[in-house]
C-alpha positions as protocol buffer text, in pm:
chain_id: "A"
residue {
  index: 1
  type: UNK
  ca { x: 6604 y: 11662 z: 9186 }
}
residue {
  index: 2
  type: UNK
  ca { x: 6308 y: 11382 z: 9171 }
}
residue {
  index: 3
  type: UNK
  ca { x: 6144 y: 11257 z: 9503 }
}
residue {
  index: 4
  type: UNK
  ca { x: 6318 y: 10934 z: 9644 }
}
residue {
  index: 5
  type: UNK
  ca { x: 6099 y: 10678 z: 9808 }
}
residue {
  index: 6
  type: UNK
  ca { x: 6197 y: 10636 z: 10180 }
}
residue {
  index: 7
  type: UNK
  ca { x: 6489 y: 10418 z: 10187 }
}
residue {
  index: 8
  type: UNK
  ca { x: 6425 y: 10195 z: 10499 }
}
residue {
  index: 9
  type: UNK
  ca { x: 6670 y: 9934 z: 10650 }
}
residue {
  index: 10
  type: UNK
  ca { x: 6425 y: 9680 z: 10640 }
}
residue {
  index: 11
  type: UNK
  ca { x: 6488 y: 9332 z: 10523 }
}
residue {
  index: 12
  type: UNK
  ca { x: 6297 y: 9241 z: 10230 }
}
residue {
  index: 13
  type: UNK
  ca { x: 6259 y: 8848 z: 10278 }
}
residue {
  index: 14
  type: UNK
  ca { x: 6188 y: 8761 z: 9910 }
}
residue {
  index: 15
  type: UNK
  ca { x: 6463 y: 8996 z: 9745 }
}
residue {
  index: 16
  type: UNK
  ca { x: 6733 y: 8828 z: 9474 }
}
residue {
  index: 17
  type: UNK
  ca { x: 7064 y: 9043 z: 9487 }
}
residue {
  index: 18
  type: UNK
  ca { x: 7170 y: 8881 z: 9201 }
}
residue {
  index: 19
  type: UNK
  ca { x: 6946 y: 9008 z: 9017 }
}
residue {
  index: 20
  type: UNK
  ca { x: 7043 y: 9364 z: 9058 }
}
residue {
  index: 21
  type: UNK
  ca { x: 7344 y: 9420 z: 8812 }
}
residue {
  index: 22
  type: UNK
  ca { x: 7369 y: 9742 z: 8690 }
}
residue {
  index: 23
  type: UNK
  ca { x: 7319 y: 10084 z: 8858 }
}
residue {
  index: 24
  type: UNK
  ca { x: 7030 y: 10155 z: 8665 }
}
residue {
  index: 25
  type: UNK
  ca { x: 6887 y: 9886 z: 8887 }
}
residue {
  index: 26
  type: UNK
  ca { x: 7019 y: 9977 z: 9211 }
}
residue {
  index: 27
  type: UNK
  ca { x: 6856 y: 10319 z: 9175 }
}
residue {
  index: 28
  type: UNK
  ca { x: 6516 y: 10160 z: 9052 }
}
residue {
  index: 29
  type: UNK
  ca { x: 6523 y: 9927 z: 9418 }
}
residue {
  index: 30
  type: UNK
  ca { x: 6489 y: 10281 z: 9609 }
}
residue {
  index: 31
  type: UNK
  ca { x: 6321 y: 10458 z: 9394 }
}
residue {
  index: 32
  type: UNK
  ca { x: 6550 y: 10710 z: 9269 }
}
residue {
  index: 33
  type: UNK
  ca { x: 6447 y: 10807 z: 8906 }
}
residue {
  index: 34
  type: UNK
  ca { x: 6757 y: 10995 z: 8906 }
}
residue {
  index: 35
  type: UNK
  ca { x: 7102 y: 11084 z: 9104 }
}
residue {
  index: 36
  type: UNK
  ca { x: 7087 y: 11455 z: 9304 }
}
residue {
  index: 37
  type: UNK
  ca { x: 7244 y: 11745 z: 9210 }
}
residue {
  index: 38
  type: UNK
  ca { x: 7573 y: 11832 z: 9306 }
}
residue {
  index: 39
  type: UNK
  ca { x: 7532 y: 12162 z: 9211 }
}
residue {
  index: 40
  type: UNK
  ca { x: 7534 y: 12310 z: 9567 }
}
residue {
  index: 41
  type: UNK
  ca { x: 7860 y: 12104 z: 9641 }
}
residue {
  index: 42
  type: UNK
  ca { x: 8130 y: 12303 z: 9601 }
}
residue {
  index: 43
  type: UNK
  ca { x: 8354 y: 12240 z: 9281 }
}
residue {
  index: 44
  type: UNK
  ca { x: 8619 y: 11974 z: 9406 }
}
residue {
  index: 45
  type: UNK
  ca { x: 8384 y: 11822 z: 9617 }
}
residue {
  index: 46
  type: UNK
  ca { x: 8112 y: 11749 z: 9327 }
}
residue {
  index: 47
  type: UNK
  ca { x: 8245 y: 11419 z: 9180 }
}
residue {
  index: 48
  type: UNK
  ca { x: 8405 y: 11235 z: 9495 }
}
residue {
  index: 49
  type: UNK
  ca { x: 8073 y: 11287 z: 9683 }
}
residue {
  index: 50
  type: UNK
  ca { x: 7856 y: 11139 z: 9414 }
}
residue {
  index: 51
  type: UNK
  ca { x: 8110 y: 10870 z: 9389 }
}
residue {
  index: 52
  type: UNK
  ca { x: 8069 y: 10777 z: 9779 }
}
residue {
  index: 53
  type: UNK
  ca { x: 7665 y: 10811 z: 9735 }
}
residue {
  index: 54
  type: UNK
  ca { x: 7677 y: 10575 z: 9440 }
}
residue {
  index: 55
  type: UNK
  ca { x: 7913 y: 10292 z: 9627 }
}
residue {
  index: 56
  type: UNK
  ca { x: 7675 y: 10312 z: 9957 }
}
residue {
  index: 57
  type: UNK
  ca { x: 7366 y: 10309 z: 9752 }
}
residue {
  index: 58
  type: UNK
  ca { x: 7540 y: 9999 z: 9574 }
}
residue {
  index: 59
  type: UNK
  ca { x: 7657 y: 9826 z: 9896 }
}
residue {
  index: 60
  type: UNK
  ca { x: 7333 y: 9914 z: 10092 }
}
residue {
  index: 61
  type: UNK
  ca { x: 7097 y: 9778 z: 9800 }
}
residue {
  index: 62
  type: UNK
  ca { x: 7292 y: 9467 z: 9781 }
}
residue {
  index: 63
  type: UNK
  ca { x: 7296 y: 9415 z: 10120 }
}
residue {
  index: 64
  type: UNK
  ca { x: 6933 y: 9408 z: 10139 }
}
residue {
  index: 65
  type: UNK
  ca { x: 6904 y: 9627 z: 10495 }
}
residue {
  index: 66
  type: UNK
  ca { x: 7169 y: 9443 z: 10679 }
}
residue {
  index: 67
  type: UNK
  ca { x: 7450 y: 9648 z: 10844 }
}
residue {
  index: 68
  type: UNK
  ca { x: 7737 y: 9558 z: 11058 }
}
residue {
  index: 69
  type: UNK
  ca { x: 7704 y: 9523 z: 11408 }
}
residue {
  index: 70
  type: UNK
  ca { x: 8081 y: 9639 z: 11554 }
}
residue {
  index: 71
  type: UNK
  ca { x: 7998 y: 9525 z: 11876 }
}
residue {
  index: 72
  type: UNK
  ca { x: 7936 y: 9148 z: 11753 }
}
residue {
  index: 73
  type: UNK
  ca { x: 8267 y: 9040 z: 11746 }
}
residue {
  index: 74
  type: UNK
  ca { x: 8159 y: 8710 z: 11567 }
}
residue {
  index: 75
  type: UNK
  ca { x: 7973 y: 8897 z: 11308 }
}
residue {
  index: 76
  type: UNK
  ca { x: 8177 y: 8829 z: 10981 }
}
residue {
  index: 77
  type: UNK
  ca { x: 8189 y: 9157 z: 10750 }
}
residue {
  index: 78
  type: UNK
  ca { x: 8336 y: 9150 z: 10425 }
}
residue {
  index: 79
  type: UNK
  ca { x: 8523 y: 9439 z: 10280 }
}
residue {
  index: 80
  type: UNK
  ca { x: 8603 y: 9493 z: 9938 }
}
residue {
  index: 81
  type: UNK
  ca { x: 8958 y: 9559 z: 9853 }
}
residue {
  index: 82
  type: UNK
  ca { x: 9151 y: 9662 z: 9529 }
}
residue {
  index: 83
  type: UNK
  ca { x: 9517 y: 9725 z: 9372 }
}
residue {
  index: 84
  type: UNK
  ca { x: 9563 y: 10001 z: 9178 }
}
residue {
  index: 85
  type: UNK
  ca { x: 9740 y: 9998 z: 8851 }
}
residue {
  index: 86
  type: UNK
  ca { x: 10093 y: 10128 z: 8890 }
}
residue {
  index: 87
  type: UNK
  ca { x: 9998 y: 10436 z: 8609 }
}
residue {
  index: 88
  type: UNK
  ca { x: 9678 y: 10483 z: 8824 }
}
residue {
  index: 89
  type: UNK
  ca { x: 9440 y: 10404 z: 8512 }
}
residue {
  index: 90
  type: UNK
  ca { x: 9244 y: 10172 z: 8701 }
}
residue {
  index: 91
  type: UNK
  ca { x: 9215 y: 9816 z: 8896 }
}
residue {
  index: 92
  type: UNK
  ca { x: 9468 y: 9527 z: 8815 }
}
residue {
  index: 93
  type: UNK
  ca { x: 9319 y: 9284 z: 9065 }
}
residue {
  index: 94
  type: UNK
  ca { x: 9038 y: 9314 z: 9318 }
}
residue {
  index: 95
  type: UNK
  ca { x: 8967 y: 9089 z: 9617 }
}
residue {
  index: 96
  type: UNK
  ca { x: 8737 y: 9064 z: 9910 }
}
residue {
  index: 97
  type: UNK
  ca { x: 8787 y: 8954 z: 10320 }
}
residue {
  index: 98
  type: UNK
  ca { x: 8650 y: 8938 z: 10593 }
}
residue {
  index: 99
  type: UNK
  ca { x: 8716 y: 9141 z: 10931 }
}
residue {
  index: 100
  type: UNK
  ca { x: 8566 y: 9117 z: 11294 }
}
residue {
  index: 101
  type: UNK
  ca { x: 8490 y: 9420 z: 11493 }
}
residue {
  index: 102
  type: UNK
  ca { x: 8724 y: 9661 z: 11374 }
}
residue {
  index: 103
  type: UNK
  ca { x: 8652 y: 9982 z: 11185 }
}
residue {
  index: 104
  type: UNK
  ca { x: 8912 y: 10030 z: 10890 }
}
residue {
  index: 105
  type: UNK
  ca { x: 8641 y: 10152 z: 10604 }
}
residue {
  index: 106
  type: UNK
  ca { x: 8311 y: 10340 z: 10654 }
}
residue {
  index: 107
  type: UNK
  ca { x: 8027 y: 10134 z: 10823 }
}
residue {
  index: 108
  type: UNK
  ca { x: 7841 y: 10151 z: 10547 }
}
residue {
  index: 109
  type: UNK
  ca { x: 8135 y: 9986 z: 10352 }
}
residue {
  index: 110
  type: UNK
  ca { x: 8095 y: 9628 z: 10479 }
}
residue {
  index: 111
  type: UNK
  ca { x: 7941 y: 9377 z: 10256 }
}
residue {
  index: 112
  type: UNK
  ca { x: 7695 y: 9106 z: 10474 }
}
residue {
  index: 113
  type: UNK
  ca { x: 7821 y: 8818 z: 10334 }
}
residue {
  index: 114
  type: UNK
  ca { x: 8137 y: 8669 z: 10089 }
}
residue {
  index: 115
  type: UNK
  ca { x: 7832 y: 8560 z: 9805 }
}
residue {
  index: 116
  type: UNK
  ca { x: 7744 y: 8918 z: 9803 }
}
residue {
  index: 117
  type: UNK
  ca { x: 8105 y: 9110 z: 9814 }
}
residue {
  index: 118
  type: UNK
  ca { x: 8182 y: 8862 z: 9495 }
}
residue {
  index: 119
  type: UNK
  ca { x: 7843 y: 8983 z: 9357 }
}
residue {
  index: 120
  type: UNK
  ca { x: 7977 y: 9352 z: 9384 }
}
residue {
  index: 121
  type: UNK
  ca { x: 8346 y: 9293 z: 9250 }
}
residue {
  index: 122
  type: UNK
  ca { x: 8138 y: 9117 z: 8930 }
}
residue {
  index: 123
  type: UNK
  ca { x: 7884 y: 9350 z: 8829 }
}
residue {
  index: 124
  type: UNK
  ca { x: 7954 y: 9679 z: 8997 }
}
residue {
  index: 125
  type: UNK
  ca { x: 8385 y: 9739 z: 8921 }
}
residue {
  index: 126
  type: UNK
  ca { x: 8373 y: 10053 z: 8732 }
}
residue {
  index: 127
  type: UNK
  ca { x: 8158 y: 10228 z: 8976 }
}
residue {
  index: 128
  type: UNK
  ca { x: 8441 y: 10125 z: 9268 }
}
residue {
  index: 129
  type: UNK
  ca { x: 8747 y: 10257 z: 9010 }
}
residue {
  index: 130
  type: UNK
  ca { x: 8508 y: 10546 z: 8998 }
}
residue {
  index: 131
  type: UNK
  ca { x: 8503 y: 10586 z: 9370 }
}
residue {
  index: 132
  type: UNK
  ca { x: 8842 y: 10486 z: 9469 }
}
residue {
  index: 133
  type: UNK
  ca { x: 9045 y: 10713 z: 9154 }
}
residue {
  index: 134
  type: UNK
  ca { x: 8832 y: 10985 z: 9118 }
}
residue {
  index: 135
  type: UNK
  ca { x: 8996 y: 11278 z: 9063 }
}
């Protein structure tokens, strides 16, 4: 496994999330050169895990250091949602929302802002179907 840079939550004033499109990309913001090894994960554990990492390295590079604050009830936080295929082969439509203070996803799962949740369902789909159908 490579060295990571320290991934701080702080706000980087002058970033463009739209220009981060691919995971490739996402990785390069932190300074991953590459995605740890599973190895010492036991075997059904392996894939979902590096699923979750990838979607909160996604969400948490998009969202530029922001998290939610649950106890700011006027905080909007957007949450990605999806409908599964009936044969389970993937997404048939995806959609976002927004939800106060309650907790039905991982805090790390909230998106800051509706530009940014439609920035995700656009560029960063397959790793989600990954995440949300892996098997």
């Amino acid at each position: 496994m490579k060295k990571e840079k320290s991934a701080s939550a702080k706000v980087d004033e002058k970033f463009d999330f739209t220009k981060i499109k691919t995971l490739e990309q996402v990785l390069e913001r932190v300074g991953i050169t590459e995605l740890p090894d599973m190895s010492i994960v036991i075997e059904p554990l392996r894939k979902p895990l590096m699923e979750t990492y990838i979607v909160m390295l996604i969400i948490y590079v998009i969202n530029n250091g922001w998290l939610a604050d649950f106890k700011n009830q006027n905080q909007r936080k957007y949450r990605l949602y999806f409908w599964v295929r009936s044969d389970g082969s993937g997404f048939s439509d995806s959609f976002y929302d927004y939800v106060c203070a309650c907790t039905d996803a991982g805090s790390r799962l909230y998106i800051e802002s509706e530009e940014k949740a439609r920035h995700i369902l656009k560029h960063f789909e397959k790793e989600f179907e990954n995440y949300h159908l892996s098997k």
